[in-house]
TORRO-217225 format. One record per atom (N, C-alpha, C, O, CB): residue number from 1; chain; atom name; x, y, z. Coordinates in nm, 2 decimals. Glycine has a CB too. Layout:
BEGIN
REC num cadena atomo      X      Y      Z
REC NUM      A    CA      X      Y      Z
...
//
This chain:
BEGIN
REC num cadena atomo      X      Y      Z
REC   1      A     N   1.65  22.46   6.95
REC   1      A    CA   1.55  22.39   6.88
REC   1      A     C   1.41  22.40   6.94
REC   1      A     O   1.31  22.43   6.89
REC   1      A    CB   1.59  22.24   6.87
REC   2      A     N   1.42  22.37   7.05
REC   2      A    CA   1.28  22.40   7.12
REC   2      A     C   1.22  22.52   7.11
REC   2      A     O   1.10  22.51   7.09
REC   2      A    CB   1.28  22.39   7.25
REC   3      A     N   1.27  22.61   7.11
REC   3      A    CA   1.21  22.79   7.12
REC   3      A     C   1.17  22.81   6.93
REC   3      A     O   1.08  22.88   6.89
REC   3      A    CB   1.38  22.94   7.19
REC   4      A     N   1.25  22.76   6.87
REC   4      A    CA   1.21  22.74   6.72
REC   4      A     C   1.05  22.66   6.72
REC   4      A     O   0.94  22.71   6.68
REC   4      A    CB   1.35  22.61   6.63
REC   5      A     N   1.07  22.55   6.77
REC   5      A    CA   0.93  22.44   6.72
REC   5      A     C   0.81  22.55   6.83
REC   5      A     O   0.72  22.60   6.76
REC   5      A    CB   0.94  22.19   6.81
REC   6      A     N   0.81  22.60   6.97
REC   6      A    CA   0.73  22.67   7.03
REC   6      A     C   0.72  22.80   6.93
REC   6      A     O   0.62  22.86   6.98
REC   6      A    CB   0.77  22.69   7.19
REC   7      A     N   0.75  22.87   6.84
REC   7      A    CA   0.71  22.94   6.78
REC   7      A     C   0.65  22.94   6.68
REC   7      A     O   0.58  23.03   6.65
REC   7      A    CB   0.76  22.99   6.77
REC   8      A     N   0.69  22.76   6.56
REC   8      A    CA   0.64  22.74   6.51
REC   8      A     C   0.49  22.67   6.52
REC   8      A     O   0.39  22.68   6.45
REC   8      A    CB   0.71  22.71   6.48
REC   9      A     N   0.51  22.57   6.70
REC   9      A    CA   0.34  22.56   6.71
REC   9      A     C   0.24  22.71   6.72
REC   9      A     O   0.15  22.74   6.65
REC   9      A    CB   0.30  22.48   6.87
REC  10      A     N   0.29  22.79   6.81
REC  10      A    CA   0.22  22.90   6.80
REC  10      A     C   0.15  22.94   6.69
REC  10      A     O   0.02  22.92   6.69
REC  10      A    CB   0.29  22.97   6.82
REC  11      A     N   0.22  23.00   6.59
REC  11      A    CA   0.16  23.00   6.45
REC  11      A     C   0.09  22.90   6.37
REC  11      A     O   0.08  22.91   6.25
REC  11      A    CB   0.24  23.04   6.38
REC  12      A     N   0.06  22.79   6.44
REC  12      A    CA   0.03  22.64   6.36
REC  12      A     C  -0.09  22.68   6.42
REC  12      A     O  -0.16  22.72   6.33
REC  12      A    CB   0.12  22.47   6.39
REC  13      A     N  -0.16  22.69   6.52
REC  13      A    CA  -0.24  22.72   6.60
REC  13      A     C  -0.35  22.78   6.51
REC  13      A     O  -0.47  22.75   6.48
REC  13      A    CB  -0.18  22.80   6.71
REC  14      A     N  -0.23  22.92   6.46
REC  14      A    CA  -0.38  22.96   6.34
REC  14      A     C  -0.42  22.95   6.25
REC  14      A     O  -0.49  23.03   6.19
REC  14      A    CB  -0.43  23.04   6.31
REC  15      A     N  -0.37  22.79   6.21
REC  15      A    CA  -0.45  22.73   6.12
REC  15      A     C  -0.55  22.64   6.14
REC  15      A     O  -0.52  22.55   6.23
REC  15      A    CB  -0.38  22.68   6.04
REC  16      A     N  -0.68  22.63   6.08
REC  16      A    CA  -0.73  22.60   6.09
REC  16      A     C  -0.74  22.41   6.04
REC  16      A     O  -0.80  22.38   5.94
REC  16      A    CB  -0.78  22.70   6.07
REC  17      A     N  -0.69  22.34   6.10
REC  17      A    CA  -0.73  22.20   6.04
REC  17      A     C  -0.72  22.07   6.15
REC  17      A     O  -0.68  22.07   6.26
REC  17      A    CB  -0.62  22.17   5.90
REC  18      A     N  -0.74  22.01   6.11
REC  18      A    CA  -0.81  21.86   6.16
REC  18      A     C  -0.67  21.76   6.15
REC  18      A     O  -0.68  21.64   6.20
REC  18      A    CB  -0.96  21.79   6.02
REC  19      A     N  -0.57  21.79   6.12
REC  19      A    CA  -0.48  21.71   6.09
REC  19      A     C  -0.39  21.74   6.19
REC  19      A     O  -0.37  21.86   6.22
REC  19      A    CB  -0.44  21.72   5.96
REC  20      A     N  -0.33  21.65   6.25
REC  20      A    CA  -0.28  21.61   6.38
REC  20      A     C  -0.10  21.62   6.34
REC  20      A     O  -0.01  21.62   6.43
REC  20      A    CB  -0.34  21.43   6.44
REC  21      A     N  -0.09  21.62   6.26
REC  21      A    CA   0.04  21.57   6.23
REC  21      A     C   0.12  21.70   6.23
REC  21      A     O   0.08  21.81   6.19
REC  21      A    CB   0.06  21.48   6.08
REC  22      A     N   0.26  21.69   6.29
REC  22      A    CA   0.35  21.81   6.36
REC  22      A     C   0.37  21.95   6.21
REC  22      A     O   0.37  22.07   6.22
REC  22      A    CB   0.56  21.72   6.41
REC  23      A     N   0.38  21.88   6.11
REC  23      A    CA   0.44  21.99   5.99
REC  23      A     C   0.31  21.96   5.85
REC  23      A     O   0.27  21.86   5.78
REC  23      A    CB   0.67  21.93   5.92
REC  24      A     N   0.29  22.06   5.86
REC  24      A    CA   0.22  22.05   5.74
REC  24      A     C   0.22  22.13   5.62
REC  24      A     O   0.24  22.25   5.62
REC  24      A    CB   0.12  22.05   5.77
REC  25      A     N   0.19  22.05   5.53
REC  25      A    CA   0.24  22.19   5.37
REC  25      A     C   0.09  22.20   5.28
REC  25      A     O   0.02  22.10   5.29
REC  25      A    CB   0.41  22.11   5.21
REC  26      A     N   0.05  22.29   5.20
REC  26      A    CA  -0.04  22.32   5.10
REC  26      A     C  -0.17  22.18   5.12
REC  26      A     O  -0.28  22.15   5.16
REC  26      A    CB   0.07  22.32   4.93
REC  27      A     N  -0.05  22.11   5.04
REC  27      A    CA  -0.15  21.98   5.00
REC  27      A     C  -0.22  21.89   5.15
REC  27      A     O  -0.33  21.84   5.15
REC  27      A    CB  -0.04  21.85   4.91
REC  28      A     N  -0.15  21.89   5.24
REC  28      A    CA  -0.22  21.82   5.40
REC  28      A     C  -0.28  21.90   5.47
REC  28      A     O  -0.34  21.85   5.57
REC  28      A    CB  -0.12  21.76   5.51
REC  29      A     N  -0.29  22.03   5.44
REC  29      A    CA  -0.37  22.07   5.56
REC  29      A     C  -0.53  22.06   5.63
REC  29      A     O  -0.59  22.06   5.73
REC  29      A    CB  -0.36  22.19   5.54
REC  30      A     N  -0.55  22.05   5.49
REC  30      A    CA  -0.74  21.95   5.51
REC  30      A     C  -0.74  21.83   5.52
REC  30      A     O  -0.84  21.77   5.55
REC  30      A    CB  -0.86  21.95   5.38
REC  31      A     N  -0.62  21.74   5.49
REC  31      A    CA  -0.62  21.60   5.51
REC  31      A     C  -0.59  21.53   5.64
REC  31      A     O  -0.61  21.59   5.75
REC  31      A    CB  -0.54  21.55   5.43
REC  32      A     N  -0.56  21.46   5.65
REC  32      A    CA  -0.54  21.39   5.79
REC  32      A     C  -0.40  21.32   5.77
REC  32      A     O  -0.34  21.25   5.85
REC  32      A    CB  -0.68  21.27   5.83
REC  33      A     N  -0.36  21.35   5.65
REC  33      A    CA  -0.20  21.29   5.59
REC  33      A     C  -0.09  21.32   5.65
REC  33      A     O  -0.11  21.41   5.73
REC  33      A    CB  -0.16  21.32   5.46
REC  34      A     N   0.02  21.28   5.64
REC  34      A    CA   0.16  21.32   5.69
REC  34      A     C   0.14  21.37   5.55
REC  34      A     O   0.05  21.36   5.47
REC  34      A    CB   0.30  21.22   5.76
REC  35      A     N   0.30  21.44   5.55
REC  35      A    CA   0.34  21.55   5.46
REC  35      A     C   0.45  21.39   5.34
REC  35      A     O   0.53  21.30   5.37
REC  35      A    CB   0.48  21.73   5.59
REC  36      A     N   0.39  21.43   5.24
REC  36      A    CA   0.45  21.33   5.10
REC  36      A     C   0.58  21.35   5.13
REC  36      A     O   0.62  21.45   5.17
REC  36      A    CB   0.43  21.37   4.91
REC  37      A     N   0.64  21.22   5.11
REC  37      A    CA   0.82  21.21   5.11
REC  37      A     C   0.88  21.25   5.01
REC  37      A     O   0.99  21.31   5.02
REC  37      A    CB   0.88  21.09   5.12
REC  38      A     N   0.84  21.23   4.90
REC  38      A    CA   0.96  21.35   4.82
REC  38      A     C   0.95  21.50   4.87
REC  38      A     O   1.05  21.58   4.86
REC  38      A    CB   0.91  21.37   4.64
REC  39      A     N   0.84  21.52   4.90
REC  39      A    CA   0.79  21.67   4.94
REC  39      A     C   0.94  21.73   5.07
REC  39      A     O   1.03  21.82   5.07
REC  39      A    CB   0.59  21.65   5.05
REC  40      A     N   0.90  21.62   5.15
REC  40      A    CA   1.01  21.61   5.27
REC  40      A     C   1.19  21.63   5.25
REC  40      A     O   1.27  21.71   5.31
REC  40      A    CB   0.99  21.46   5.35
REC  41      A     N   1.24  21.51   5.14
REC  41      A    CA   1.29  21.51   5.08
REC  41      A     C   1.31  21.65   4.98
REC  41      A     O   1.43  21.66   4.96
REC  41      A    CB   1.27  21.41   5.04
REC  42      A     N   1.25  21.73   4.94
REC  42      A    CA   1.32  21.76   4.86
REC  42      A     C   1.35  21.92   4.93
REC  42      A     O   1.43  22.01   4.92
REC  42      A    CB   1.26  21.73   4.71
REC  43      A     N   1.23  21.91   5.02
REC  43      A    CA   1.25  22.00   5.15
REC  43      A     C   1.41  22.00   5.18
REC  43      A     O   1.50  22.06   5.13
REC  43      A    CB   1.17  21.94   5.29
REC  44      A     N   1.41  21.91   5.26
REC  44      A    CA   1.56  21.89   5.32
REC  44      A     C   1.68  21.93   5.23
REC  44      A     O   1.77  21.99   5.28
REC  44      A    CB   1.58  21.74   5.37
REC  45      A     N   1.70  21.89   5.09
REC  45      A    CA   1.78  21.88   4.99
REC  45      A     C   1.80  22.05   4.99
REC  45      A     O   1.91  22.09   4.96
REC  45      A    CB   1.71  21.80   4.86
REC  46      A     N   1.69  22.14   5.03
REC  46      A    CA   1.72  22.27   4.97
REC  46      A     C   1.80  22.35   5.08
REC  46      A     O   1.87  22.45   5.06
REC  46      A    CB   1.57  22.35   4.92
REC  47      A     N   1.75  22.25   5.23
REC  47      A    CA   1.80  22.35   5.38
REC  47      A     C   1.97  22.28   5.38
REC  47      A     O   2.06  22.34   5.43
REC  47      A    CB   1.67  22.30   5.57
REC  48      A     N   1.98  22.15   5.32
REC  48      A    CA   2.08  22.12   5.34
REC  48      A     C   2.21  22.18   5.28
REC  48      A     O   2.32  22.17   5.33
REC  48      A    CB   2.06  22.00   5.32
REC  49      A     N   2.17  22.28   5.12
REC  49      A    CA   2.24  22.36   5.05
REC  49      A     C   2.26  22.48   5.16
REC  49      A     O   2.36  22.53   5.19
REC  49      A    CB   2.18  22.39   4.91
REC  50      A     N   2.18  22.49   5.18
REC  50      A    CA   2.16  22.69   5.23
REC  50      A     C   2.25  22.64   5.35
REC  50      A     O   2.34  22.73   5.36
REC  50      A    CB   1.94  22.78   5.30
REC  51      A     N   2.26  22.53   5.44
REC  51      A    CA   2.34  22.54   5.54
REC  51      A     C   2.48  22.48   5.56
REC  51      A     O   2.55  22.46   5.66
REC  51      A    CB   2.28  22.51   5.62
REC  52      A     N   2.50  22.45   5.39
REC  52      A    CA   2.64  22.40   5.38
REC  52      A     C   2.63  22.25   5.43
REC  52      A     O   2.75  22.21   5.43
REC  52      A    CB   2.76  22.50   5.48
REC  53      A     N   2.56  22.15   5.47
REC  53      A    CA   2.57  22.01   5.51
REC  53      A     C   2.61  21.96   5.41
REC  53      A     O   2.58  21.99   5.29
REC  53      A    CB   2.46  21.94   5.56
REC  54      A     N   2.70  21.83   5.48
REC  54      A    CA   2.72  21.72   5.33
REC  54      A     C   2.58  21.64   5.33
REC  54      A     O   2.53  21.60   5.22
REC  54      A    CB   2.86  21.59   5.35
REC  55      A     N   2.53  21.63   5.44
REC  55      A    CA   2.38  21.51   5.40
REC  55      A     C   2.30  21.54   5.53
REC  55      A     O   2.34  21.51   5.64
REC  55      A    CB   2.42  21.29   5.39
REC  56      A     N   2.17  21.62   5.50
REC  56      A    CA   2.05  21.61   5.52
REC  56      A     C   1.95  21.52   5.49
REC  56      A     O   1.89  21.57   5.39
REC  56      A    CB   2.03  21.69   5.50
REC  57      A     N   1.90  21.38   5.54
REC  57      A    CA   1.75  21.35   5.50
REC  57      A     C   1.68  21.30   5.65
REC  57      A     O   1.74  21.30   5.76
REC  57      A    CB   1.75  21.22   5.36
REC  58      A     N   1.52  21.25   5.62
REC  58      A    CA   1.49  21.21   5.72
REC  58      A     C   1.54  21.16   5.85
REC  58      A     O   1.52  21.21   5.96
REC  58      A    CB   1.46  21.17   5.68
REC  59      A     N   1.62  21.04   5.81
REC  59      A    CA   1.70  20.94   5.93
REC  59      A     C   1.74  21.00   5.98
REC  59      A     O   1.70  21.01   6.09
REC  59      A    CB   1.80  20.85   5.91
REC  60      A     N   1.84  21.07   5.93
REC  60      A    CA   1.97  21.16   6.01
REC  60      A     C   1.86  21.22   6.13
REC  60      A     O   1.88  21.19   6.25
REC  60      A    CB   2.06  21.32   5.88
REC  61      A     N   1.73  21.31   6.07
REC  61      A    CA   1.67  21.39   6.15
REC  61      A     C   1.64  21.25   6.29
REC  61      A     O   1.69  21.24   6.40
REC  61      A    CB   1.53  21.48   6.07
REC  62      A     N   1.56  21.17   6.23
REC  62      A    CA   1.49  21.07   6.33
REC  62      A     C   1.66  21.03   6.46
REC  62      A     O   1.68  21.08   6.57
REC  62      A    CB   1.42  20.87   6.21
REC  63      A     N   1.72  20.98   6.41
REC  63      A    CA   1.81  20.95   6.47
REC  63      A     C   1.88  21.05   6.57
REC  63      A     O   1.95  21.01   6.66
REC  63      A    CB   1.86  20.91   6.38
REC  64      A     N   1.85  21.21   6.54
REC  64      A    CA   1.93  21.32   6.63
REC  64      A     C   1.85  21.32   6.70
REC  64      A     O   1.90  21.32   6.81
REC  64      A    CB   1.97  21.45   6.60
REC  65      A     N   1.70  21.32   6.70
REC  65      A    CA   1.60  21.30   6.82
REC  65      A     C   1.57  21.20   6.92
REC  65      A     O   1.51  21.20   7.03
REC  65      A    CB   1.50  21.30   6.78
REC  66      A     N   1.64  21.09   6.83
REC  66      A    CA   1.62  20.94   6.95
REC  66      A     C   1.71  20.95   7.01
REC  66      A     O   1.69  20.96   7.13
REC  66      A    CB   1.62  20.77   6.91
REC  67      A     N   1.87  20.96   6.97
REC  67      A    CA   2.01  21.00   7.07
REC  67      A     C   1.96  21.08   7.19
REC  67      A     O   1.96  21.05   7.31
REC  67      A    CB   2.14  21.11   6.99
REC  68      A     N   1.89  21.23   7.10
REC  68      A    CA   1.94  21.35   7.24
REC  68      A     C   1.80  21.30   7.31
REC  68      A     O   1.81  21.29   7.43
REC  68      A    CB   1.96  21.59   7.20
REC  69      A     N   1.72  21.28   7.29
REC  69      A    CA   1.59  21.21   7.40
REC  69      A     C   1.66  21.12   7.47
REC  69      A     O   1.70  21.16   7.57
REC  69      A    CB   1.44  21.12   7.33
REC  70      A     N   1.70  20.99   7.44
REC  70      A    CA   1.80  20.92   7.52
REC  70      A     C   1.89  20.98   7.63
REC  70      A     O   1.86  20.98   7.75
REC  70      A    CB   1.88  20.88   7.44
REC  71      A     N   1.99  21.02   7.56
REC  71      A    CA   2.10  21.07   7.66
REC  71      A     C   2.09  21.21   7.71
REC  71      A     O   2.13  21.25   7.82
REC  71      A    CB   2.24  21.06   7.60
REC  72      A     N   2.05  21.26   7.65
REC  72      A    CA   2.03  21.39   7.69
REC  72      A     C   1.92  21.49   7.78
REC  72      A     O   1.92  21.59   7.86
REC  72      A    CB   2.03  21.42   7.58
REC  73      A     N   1.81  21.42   7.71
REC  73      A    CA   1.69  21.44   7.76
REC  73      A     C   1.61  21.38   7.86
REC  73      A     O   1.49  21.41   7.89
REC  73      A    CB   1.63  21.45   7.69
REC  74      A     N   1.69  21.31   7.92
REC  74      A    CA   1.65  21.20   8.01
REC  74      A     C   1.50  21.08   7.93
REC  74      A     O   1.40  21.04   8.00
REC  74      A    CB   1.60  21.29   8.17
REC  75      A     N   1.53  21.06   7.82
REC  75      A    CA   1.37  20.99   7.82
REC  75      A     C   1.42  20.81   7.85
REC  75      A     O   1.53  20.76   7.86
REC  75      A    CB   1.27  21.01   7.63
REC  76      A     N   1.35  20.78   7.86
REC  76      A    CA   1.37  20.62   7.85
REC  76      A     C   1.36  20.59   7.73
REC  76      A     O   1.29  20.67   7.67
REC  76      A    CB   1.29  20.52   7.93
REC  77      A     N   1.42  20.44   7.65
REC  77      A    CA   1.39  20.35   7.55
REC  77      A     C   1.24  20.37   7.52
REC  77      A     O   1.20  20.42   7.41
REC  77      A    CB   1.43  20.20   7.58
REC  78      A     N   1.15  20.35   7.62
REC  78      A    CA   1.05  20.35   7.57
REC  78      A     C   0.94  20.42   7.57
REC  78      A     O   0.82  20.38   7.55
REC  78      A    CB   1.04  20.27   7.59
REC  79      A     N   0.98  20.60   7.60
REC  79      A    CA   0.94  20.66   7.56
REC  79      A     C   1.04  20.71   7.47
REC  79      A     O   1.01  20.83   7.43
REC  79      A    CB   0.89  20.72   7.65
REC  80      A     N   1.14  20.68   7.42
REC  80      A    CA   1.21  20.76   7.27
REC  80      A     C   1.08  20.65   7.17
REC  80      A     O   1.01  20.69   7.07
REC  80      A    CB   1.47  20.71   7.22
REC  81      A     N   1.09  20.53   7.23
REC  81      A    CA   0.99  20.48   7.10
REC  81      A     C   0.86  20.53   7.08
REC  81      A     O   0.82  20.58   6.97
REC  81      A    CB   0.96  20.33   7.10
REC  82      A     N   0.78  20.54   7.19
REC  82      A    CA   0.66  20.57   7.16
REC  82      A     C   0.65  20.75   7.09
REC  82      A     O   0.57  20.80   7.01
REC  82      A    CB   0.58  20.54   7.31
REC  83      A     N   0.76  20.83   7.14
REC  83      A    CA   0.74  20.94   7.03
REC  83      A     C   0.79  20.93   6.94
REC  83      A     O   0.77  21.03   6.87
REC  83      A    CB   0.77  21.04   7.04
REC  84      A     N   0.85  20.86   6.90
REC  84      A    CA   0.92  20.82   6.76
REC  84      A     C   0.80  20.74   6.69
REC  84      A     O   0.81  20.77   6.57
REC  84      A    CB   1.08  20.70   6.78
REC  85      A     N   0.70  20.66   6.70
REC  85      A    CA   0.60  20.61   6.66
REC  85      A     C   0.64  20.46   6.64
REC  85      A     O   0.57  20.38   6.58
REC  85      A    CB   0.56  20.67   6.54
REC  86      A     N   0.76  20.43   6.72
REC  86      A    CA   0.82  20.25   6.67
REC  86      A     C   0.74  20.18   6.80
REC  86      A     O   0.75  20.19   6.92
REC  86      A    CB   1.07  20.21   6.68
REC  87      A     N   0.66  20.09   6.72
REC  87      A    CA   0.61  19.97   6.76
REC  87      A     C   0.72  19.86   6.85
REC  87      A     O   0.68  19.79   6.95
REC  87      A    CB   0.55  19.89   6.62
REC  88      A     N   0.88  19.86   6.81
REC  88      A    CA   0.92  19.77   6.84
REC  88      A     C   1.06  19.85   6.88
REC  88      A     O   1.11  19.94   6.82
REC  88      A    CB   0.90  19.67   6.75
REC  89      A     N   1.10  19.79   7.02
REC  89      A    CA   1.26  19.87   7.06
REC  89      A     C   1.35  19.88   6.95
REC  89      A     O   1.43  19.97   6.94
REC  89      A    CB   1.36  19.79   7.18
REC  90      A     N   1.34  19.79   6.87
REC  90      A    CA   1.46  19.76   6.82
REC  90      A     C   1.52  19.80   6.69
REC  90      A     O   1.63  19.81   6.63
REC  90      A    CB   1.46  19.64   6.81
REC  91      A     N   1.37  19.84   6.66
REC  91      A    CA   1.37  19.97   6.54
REC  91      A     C   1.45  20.12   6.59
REC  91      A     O   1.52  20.20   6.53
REC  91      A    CB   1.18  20.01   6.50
REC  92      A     N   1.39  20.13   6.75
REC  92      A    CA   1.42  20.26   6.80
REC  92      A     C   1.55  20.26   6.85
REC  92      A     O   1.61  20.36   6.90
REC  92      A    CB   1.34  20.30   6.89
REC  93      A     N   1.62  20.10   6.84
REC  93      A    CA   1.79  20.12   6.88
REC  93      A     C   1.89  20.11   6.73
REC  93      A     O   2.01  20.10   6.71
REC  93      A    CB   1.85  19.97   7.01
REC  94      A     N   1.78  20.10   6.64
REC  94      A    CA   1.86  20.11   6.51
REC  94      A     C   1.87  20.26   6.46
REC  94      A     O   1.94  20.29   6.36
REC  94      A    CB   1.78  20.03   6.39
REC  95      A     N   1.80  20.37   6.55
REC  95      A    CA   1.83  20.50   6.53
REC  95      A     C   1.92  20.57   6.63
REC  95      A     O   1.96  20.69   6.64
REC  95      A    CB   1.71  20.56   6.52
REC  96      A     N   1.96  20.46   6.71
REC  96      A    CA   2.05  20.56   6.85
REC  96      A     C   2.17  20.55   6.79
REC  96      A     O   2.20  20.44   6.73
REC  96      A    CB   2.07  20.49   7.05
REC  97      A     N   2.24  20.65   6.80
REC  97      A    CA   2.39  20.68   6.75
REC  97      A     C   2.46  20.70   6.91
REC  97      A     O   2.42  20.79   6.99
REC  97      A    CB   2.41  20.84   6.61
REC  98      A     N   2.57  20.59   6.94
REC  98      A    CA   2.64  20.63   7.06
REC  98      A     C   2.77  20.67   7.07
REC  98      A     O   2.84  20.56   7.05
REC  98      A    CB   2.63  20.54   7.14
REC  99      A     N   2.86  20.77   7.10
REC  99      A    CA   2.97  20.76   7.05
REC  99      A     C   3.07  20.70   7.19
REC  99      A     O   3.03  20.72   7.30
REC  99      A    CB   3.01  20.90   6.98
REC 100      A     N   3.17  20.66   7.17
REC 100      A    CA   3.25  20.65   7.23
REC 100      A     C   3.26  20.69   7.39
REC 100      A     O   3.23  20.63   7.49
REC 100      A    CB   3.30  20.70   7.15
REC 101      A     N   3.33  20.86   7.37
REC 101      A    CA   3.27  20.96   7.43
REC 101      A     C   3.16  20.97   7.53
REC 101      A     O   3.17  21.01   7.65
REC 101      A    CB   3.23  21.00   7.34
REC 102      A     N   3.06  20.93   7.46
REC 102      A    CA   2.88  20.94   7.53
REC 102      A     C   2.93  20.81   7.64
REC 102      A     O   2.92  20.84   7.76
REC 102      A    CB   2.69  20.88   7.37
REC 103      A     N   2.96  20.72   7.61
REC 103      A    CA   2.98  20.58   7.66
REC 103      A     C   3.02  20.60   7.80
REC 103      A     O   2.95  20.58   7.90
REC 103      A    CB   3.08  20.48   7.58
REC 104      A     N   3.16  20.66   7.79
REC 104      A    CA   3.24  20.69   7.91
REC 104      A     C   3.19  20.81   8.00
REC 104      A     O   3.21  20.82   8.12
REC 104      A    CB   3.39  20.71   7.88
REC 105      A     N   3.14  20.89   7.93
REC 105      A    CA   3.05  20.98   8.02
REC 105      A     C   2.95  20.91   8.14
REC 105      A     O   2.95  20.89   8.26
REC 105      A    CB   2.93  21.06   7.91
REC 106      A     N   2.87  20.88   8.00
REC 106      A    CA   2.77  20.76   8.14
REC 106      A     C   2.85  20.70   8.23
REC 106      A     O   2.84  20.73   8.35
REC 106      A    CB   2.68  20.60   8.09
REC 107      A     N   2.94  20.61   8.18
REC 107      A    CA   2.96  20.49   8.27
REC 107      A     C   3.04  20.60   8.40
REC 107      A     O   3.05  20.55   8.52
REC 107      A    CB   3.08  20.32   8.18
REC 108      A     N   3.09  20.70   8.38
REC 108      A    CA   3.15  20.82   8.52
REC 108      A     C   3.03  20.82   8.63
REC 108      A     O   3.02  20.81   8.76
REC 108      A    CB   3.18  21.03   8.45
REC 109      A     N   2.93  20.84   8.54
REC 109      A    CA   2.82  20.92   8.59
REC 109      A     C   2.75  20.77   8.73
REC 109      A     O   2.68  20.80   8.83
REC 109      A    CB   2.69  20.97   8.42
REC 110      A     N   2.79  20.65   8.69
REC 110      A    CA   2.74  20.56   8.75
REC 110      A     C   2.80  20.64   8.90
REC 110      A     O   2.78  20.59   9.01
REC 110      A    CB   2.77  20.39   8.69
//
């Protein structure tokens, strides 16, 4: 995933715009907007066919990023929130998925 997004900033680079936000399509690139949610939505709906998933949308995505930053990536709670954009922990522990598994890993690791 990483060597994907570094190739995609790369080429983001030569576009020319003012807009800060990670993905941009047609309509945001002169704006300062995130990318419209149906837009996103219906994005996902088309990658989720091509790759055989039963369910692709947003959450799912938010939520695989707050887990593997968590446990994986070493971040703390409160840097998974602040790149996640949640004002409040509690939003950002309503996206951590923990399994089982993950649990008893850690608690070895103590």
């Amino acid at each position: 995933m990483y060597d994907a997004l570094s190739s995609y900033l790369e080429i983001r680079k030569s576009i020319k715009t003012e807009n800060s936000y990670l993905f941009l399509g047609q309509k945001n690139v002169n704006s300062k907007k995130p990318l419209n949610r149906n837009f996103c939505n219906r994005l996902l709906d088309k990658y989720k066919g091509l790759c055989k998933l039963a369910k692709l949308h947003p959450h799912l995505l938010r939520s695989y990023f707050c887990t593997n930053a968590l446990h994986n990536a070493g971040y703390s709670i409160e840097q998974v929130a602040a790149q996640a954009g949640h004002s409040s922990l509690n939003t950002t522990k309503a996206y951590l998925a923990t399994k089982k598994e993950d649990l008893i890993s850690l608690a070895n690791n103590l």
